[in-house]
mmCIF entry with sequence, helices, sheets and N, C-alpha, C, O atoms, coordinates in Angstrom:
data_MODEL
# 
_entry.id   MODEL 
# 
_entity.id                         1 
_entity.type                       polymer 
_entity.pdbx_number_of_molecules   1 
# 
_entity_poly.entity_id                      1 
_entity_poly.type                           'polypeptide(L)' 
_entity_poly.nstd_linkage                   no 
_entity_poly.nstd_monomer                   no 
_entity_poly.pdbx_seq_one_letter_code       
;(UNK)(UNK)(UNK)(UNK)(UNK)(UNK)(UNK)(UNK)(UNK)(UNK)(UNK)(UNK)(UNK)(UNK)(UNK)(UNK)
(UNK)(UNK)(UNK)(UNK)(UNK)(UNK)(UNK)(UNK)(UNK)(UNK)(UNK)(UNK)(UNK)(UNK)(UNK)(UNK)
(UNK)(UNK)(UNK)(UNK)(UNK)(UNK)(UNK)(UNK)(UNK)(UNK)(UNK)(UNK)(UNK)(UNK)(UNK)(UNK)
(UNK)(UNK)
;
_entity_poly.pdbx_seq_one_letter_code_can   XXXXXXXXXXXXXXXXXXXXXXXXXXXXXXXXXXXXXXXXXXXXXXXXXX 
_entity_poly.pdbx_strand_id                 A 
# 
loop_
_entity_poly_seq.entity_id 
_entity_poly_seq.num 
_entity_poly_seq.mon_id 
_entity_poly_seq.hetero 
1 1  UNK n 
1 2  UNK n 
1 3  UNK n 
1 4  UNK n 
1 5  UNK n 
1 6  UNK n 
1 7  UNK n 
1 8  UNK n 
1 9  UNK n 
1 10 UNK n 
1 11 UNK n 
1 12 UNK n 
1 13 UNK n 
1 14 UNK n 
1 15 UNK n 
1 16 UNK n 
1 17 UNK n 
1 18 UNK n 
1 19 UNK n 
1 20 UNK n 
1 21 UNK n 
1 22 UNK n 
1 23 UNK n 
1 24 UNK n 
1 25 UNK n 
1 26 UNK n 
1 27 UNK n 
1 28 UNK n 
1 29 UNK n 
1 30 UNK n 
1 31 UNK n 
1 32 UNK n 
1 33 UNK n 
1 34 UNK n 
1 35 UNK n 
1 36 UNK n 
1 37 UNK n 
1 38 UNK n 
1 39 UNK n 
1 40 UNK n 
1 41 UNK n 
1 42 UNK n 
1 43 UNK n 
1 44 UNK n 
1 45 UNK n 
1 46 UNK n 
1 47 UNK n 
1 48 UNK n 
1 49 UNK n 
1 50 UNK n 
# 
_struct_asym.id          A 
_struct_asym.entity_id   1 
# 
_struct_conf.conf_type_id            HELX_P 
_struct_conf.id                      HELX_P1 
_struct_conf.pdbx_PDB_helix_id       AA1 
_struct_conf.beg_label_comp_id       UNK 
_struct_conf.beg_label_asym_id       A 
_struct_conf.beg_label_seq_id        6 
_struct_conf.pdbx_beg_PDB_ins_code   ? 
_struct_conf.end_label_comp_id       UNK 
_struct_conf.end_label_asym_id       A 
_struct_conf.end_label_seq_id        16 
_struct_conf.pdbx_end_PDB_ins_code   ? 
_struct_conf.beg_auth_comp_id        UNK 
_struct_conf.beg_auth_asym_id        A 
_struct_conf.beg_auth_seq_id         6 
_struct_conf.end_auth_comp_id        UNK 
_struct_conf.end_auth_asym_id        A 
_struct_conf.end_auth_seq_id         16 
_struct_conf.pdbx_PDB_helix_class    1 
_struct_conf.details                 ? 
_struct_conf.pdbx_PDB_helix_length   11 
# 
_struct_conf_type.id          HELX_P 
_struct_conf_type.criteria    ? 
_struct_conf_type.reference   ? 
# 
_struct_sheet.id               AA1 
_struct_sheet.type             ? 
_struct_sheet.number_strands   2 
_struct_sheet.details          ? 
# 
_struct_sheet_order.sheet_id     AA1 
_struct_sheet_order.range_id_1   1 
_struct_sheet_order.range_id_2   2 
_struct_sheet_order.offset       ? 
_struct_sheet_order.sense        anti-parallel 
# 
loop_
_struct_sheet_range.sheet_id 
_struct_sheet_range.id 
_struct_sheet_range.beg_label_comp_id 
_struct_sheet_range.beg_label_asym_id 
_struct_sheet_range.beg_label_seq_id 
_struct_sheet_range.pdbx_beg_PDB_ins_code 
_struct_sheet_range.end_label_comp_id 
_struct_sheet_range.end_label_asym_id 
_struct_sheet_range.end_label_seq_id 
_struct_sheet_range.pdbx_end_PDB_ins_code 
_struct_sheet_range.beg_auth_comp_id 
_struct_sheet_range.beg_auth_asym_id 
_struct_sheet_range.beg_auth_seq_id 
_struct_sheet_range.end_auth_comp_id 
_struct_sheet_range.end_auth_asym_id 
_struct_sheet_range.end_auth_seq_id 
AA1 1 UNK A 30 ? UNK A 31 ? UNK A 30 UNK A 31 
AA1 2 UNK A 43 ? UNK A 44 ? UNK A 43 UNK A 44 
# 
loop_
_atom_site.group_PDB 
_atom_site.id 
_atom_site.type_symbol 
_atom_site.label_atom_id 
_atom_site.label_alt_id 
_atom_site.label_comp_id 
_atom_site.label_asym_id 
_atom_site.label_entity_id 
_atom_site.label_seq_id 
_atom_site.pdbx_PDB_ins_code 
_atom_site.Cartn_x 
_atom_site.Cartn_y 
_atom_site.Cartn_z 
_atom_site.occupancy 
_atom_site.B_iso_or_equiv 
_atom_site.pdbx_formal_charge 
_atom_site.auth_seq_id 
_atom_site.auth_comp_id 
_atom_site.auth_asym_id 
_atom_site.auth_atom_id 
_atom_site.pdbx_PDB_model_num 
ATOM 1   N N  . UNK A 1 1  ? 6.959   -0.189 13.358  1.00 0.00 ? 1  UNK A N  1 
ATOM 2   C CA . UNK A 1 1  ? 6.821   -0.966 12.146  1.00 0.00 ? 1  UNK A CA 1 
ATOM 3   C C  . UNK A 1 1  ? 8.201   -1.204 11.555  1.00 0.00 ? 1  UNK A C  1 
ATOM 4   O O  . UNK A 1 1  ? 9.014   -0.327 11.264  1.00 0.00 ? 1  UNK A O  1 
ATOM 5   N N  . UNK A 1 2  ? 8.341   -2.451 11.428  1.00 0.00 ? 2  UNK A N  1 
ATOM 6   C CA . UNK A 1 2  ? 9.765   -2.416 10.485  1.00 0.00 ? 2  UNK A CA 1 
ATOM 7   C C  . UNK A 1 2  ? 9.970   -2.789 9.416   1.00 0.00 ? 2  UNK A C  1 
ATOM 8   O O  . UNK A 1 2  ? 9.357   -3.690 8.844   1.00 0.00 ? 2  UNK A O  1 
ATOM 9   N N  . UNK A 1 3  ? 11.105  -1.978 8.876   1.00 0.00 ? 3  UNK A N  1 
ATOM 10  C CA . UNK A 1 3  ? 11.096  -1.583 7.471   1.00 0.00 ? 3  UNK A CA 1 
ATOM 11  C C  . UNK A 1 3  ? 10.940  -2.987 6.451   1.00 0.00 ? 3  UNK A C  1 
ATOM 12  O O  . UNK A 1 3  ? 11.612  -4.009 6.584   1.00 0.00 ? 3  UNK A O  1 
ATOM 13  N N  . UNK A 1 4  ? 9.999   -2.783 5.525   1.00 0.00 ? 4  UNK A N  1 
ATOM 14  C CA . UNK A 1 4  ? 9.304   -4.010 4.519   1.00 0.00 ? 4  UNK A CA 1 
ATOM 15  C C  . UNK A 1 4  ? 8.037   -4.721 5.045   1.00 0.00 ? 4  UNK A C  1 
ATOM 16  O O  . UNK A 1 4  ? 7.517   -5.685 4.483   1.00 0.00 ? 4  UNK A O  1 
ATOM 17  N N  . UNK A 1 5  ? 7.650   -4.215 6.044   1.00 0.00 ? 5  UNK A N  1 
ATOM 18  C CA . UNK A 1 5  ? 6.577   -4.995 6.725   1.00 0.00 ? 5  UNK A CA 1 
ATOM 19  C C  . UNK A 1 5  ? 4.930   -4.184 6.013   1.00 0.00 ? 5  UNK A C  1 
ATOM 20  O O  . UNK A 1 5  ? 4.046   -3.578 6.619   1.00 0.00 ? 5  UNK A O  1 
ATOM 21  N N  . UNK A 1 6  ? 5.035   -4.449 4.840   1.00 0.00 ? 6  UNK A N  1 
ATOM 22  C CA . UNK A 1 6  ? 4.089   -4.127 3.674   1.00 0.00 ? 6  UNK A CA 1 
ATOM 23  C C  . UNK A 1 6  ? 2.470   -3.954 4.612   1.00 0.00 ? 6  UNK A C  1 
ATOM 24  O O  . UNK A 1 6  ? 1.720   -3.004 4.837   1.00 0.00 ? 6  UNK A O  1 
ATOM 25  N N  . UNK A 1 7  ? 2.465   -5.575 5.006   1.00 0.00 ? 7  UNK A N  1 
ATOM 26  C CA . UNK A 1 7  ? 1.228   -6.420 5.303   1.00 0.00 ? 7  UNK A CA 1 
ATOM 27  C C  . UNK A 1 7  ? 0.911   -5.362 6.529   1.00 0.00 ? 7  UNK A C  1 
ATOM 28  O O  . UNK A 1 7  ? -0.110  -4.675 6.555   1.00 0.00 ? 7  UNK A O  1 
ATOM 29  N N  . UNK A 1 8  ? 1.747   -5.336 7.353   1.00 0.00 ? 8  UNK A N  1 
ATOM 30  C CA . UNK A 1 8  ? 1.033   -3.910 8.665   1.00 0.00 ? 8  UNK A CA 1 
ATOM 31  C C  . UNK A 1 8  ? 1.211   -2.557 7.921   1.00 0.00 ? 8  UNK A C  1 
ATOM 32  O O  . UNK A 1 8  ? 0.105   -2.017 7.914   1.00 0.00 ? 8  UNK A O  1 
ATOM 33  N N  . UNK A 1 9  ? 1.598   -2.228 7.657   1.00 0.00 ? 9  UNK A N  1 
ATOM 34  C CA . UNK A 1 9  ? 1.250   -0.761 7.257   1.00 0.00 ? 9  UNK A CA 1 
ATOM 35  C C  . UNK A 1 9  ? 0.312   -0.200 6.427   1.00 0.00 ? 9  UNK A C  1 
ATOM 36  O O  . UNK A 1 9  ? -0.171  0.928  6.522   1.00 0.00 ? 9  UNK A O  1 
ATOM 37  N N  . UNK A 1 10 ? -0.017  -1.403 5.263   1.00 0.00 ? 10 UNK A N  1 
ATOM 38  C CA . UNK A 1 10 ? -1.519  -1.787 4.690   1.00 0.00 ? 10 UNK A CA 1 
ATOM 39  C C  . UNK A 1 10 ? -2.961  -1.803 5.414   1.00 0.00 ? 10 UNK A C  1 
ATOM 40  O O  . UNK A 1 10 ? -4.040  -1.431 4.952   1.00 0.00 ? 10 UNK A O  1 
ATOM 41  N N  . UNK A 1 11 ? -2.665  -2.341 6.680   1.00 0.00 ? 11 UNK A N  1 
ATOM 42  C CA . UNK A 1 11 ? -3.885  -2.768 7.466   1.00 0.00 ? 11 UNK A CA 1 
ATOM 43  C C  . UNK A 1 11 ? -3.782  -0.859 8.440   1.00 0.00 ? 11 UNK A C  1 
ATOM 44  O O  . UNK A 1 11 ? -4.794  -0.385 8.955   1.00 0.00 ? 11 UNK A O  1 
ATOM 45  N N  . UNK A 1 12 ? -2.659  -0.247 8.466   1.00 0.00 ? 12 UNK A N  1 
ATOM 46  C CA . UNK A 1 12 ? -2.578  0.949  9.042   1.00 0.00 ? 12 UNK A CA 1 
ATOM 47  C C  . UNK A 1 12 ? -3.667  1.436  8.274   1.00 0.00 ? 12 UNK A C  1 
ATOM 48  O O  . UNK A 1 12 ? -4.757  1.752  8.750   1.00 0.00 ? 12 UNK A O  1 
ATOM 49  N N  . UNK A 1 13 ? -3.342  1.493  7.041   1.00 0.00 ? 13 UNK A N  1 
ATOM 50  C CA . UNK A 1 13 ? -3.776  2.901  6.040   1.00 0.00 ? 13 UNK A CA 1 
ATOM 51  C C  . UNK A 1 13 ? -5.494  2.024  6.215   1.00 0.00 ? 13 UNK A C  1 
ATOM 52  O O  . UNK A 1 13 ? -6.422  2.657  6.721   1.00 0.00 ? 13 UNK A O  1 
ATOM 53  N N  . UNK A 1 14 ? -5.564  1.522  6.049   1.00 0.00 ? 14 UNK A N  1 
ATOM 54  C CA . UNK A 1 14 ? -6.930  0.669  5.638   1.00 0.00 ? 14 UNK A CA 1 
ATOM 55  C C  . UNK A 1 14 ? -7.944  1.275  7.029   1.00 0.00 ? 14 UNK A C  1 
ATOM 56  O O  . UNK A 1 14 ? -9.103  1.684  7.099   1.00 0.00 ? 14 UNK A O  1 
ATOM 57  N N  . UNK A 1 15 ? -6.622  1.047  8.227   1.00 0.00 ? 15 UNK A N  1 
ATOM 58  C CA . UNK A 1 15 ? -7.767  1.251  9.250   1.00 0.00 ? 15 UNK A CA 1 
ATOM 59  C C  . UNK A 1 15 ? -7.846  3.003  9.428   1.00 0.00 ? 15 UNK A C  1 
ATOM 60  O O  . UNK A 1 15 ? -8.708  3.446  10.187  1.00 0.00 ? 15 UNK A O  1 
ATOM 61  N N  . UNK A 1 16 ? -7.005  3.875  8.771   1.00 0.00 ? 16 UNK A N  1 
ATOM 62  C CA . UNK A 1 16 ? -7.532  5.291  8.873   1.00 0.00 ? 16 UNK A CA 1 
ATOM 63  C C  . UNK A 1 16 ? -8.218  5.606  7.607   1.00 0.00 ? 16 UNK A C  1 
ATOM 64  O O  . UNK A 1 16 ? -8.213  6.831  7.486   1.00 0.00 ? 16 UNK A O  1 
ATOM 65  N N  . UNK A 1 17 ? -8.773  5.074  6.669   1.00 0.00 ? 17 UNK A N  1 
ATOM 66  C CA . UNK A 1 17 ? -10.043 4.689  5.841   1.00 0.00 ? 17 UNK A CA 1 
ATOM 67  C C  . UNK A 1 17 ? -9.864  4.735  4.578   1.00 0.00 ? 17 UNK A C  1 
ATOM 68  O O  . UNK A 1 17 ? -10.674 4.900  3.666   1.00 0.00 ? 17 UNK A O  1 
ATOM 69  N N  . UNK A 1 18 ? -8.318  4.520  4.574   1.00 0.00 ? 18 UNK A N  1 
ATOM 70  C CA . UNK A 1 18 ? -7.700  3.807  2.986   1.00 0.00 ? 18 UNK A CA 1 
ATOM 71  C C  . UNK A 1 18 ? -8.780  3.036  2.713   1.00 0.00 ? 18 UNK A C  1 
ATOM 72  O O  . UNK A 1 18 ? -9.596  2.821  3.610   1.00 0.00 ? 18 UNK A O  1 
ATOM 73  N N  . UNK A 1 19 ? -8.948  2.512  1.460   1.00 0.00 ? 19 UNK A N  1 
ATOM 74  C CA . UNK A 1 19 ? -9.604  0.847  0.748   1.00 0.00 ? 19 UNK A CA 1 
ATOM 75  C C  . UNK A 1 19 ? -8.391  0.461  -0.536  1.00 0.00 ? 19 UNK A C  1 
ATOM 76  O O  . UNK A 1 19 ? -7.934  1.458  -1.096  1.00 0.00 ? 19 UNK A O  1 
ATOM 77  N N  . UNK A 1 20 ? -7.965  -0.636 -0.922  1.00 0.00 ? 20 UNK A N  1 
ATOM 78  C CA . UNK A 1 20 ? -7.745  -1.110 -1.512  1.00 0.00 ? 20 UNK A CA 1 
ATOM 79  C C  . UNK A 1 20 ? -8.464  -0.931 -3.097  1.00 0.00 ? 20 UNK A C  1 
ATOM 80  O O  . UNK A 1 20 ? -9.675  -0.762 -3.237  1.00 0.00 ? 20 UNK A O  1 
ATOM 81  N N  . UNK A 1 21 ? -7.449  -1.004 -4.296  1.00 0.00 ? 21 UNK A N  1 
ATOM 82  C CA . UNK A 1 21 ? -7.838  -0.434 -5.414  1.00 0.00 ? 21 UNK A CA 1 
ATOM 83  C C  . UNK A 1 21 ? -7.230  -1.358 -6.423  1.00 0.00 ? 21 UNK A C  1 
ATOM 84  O O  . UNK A 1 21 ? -6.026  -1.568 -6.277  1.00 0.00 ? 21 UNK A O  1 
ATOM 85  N N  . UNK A 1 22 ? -7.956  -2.066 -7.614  1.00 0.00 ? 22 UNK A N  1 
ATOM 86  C CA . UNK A 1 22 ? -7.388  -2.599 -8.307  1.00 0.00 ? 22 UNK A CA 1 
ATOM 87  C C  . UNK A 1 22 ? -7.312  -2.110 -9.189  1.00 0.00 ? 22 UNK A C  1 
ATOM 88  O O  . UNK A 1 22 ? -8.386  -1.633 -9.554  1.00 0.00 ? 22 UNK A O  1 
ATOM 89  N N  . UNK A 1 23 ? -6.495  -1.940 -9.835  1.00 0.00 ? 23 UNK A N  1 
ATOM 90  C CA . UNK A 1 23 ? -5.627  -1.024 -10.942 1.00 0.00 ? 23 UNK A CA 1 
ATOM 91  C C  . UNK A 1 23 ? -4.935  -1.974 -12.376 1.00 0.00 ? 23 UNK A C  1 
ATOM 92  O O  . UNK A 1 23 ? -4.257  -1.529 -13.301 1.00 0.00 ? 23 UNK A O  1 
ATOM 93  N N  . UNK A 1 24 ? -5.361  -3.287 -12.154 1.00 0.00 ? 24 UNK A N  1 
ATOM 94  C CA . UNK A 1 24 ? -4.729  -3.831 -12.524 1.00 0.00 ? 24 UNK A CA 1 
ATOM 95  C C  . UNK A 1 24 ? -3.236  -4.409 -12.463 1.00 0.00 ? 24 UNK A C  1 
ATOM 96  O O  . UNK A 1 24 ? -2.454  -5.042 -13.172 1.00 0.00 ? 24 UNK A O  1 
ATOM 97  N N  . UNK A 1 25 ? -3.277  -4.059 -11.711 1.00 0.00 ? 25 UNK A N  1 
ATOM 98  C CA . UNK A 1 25 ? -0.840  -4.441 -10.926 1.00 0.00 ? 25 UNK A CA 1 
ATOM 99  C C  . UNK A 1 25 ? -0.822  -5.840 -11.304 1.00 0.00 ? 25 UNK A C  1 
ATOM 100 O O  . UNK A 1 25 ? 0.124   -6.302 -11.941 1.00 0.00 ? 25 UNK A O  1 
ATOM 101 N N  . UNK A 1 26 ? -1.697  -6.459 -10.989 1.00 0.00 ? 26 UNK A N  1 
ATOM 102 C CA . UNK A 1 26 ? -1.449  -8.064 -10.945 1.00 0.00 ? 26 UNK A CA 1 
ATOM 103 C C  . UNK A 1 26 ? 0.016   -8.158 -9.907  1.00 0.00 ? 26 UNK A C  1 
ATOM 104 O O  . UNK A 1 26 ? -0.151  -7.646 -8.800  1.00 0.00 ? 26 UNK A O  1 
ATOM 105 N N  . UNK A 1 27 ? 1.112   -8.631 -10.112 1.00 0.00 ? 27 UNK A N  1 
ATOM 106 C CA . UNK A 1 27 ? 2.067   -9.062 -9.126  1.00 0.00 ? 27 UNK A CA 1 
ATOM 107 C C  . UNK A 1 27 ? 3.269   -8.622 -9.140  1.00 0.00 ? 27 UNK A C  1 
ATOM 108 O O  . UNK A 1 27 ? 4.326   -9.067 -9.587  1.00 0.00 ? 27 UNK A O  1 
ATOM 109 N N  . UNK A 1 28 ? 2.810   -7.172 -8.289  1.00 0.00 ? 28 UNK A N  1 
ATOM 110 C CA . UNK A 1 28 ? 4.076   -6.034 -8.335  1.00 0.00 ? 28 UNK A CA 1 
ATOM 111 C C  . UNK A 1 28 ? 4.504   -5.861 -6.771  1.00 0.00 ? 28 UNK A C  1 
ATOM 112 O O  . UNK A 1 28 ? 3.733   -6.283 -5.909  1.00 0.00 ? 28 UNK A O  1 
ATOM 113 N N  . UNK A 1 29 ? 5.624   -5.295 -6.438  1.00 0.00 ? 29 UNK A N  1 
ATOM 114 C CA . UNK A 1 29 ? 6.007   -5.439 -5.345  1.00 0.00 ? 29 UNK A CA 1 
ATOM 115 C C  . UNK A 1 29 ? 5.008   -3.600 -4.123  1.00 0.00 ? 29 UNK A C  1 
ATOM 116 O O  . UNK A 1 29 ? 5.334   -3.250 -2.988  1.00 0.00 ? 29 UNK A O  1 
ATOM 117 N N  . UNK A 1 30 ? 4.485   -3.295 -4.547  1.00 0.00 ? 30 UNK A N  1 
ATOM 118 C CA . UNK A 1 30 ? 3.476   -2.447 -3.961  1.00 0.00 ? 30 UNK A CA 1 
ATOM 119 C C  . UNK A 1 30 ? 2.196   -2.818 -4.208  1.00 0.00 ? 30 UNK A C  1 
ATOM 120 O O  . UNK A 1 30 ? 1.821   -3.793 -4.858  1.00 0.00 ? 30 UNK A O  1 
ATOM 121 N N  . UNK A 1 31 ? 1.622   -2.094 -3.724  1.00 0.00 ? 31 UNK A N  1 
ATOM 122 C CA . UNK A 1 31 ? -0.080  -2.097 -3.000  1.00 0.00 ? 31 UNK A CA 1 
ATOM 123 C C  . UNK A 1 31 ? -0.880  -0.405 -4.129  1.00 0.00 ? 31 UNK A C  1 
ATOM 124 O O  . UNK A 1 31 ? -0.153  0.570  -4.315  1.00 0.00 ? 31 UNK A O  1 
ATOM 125 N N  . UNK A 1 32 ? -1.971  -0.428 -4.544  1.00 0.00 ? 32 UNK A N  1 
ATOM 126 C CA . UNK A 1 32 ? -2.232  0.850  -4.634  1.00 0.00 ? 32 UNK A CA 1 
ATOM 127 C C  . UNK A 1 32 ? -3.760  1.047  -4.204  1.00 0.00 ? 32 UNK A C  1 
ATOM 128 O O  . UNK A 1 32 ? -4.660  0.639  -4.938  1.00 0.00 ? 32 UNK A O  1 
ATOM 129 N N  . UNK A 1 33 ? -3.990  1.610  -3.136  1.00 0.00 ? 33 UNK A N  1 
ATOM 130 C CA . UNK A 1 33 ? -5.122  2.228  -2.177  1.00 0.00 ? 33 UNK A CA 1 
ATOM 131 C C  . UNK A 1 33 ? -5.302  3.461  -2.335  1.00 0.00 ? 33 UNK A C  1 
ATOM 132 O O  . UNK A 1 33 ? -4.419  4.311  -2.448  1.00 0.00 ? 33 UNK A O  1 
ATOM 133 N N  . UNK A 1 34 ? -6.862  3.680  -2.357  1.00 0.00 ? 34 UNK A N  1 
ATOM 134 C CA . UNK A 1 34 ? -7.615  4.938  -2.473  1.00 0.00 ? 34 UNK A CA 1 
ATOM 135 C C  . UNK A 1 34 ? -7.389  5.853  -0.879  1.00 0.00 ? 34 UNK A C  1 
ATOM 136 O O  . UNK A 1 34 ? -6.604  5.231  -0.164  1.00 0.00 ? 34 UNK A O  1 
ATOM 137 N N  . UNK A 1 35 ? -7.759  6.787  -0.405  1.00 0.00 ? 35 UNK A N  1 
ATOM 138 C CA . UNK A 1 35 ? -8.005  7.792  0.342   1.00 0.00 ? 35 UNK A CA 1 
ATOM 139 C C  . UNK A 1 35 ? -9.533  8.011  0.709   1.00 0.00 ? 35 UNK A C  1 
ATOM 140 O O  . UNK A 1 35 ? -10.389 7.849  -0.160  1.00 0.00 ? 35 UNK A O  1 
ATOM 141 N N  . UNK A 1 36 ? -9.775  8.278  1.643   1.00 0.00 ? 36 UNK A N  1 
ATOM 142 C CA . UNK A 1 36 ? -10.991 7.963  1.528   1.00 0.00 ? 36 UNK A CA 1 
ATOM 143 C C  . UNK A 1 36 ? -11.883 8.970  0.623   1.00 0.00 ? 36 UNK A C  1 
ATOM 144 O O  . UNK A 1 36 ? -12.995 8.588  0.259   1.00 0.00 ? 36 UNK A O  1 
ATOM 145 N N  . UNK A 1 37 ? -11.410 10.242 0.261   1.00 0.00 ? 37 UNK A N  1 
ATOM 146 C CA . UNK A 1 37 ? -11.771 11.172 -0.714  1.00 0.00 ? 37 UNK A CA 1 
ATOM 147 C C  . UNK A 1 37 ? -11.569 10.184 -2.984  1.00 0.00 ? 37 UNK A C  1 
ATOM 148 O O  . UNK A 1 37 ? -11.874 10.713 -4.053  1.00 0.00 ? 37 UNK A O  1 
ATOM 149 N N  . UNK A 1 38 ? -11.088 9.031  -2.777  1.00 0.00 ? 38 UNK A N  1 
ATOM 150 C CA . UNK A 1 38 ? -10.975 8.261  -3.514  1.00 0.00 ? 38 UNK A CA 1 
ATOM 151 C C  . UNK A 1 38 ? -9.546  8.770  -4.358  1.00 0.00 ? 38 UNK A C  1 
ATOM 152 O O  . UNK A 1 38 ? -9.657  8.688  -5.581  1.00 0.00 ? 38 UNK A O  1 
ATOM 153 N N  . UNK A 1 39 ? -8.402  9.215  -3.914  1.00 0.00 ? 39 UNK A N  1 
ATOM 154 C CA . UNK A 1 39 ? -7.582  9.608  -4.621  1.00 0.00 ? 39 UNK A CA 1 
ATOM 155 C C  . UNK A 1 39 ? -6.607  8.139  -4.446  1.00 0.00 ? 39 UNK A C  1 
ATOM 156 O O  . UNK A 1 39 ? -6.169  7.558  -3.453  1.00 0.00 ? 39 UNK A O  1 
ATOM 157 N N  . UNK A 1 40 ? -6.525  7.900  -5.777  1.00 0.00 ? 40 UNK A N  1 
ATOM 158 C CA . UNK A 1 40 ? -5.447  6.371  -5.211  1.00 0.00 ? 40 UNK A CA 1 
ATOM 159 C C  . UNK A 1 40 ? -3.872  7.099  -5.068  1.00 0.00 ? 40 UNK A C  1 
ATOM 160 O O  . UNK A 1 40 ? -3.571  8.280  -5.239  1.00 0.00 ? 40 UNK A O  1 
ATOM 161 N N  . UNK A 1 41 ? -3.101  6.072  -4.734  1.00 0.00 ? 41 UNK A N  1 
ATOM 162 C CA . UNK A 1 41 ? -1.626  6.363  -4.427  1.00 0.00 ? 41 UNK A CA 1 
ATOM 163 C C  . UNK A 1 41 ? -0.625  5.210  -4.442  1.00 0.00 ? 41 UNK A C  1 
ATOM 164 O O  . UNK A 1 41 ? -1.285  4.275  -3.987  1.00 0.00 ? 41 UNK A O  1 
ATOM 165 N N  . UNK A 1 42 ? 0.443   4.814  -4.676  1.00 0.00 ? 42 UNK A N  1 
ATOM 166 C CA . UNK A 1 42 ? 0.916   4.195  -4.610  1.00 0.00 ? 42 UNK A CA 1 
ATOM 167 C C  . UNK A 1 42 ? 1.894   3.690  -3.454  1.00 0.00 ? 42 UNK A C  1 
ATOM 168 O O  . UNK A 1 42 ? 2.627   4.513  -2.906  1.00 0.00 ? 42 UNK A O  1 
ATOM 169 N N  . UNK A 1 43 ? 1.918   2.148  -3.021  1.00 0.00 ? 43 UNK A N  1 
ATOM 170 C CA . UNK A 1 43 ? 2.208   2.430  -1.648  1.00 0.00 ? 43 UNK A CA 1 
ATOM 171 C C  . UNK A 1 43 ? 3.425   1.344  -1.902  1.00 0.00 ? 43 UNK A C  1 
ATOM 172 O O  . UNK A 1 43 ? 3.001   0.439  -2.621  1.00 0.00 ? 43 UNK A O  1 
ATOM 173 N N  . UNK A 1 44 ? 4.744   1.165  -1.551  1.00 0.00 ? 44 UNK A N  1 
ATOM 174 C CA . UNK A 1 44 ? 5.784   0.717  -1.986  1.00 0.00 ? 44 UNK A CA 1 
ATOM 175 C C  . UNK A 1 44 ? 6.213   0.373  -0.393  1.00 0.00 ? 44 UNK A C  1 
ATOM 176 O O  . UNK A 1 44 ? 6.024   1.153  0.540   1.00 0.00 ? 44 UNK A O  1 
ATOM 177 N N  . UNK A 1 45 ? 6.862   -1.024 -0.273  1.00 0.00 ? 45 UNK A N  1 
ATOM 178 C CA . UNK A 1 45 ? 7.569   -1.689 0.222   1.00 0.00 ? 45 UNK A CA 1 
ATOM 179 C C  . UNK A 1 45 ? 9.268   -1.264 0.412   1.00 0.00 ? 45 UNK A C  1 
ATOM 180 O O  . UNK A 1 45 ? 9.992   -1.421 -0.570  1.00 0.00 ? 45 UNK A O  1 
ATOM 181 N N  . UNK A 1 46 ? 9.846   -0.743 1.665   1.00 0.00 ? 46 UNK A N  1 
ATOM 182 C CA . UNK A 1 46 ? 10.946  -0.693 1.239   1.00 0.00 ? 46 UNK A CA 1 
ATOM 183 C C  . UNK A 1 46 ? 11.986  -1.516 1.433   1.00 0.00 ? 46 UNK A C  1 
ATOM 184 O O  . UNK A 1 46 ? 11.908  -2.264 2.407   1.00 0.00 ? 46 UNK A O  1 
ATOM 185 N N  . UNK A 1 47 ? 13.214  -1.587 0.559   1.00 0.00 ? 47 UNK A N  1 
ATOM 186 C CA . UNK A 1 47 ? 13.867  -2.852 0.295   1.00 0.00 ? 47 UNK A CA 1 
ATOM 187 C C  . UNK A 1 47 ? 15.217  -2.388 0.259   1.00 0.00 ? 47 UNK A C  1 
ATOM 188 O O  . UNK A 1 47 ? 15.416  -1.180 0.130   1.00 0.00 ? 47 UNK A O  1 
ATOM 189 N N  . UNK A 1 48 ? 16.651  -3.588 0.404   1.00 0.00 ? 48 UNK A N  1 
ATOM 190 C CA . UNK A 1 48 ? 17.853  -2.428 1.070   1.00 0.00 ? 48 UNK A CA 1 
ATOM 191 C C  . UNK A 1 48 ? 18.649  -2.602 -0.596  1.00 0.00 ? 48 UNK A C  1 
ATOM 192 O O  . UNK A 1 48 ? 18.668  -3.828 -0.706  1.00 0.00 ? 48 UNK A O  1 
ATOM 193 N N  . UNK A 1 49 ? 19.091  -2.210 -1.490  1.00 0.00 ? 49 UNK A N  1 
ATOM 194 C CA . UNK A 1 49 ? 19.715  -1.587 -1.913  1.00 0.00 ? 49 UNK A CA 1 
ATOM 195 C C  . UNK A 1 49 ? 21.467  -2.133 -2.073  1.00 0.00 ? 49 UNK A C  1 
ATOM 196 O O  . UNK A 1 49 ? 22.277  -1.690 -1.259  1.00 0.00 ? 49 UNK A O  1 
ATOM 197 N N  . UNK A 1 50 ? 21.850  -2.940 -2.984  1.00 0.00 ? 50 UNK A N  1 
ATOM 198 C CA . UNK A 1 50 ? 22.751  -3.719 -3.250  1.00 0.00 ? 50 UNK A CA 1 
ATOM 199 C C  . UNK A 1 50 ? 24.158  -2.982 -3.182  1.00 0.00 ? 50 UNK A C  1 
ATOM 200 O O  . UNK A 1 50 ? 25.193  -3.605 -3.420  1.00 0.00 ? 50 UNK A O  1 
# 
C-alpha cells in the first residue's frame, strides 16, 4: 500500500469487519470506522510534511 492511499486501506479495514461511521466530519482529511465490537477510531491519511 502506498503511503496516502486512504481509498485501499479503507476497503482493508472494511474487509476485516471495520464499517464506516458518521460522526459528523463532513470534509476532513480522515475516515472514522467502527471495529466490529463497535469501538470507532480514527483513521488518518498520511501526508509528507513541509
Amino acid at each position: 500500500m502506498r503511503p496516502g492511499d486512504q481509498e485501499t486501506a479503507a476497503e482493508h479495514l472494511v474487509a476485516m469487519g471495520a464499517r464506516p461511521v458518521d460522526i459528523g466530519q463532513r470534509s476532513v482529511p480522515w475516515m472514522v470506522p467502527a471495529d466490529p465490537e463497535g469501538n470507532e477510531f480514527c483513521f488518518l491519511s498520511s501526508r509528507t510534511m513541509p
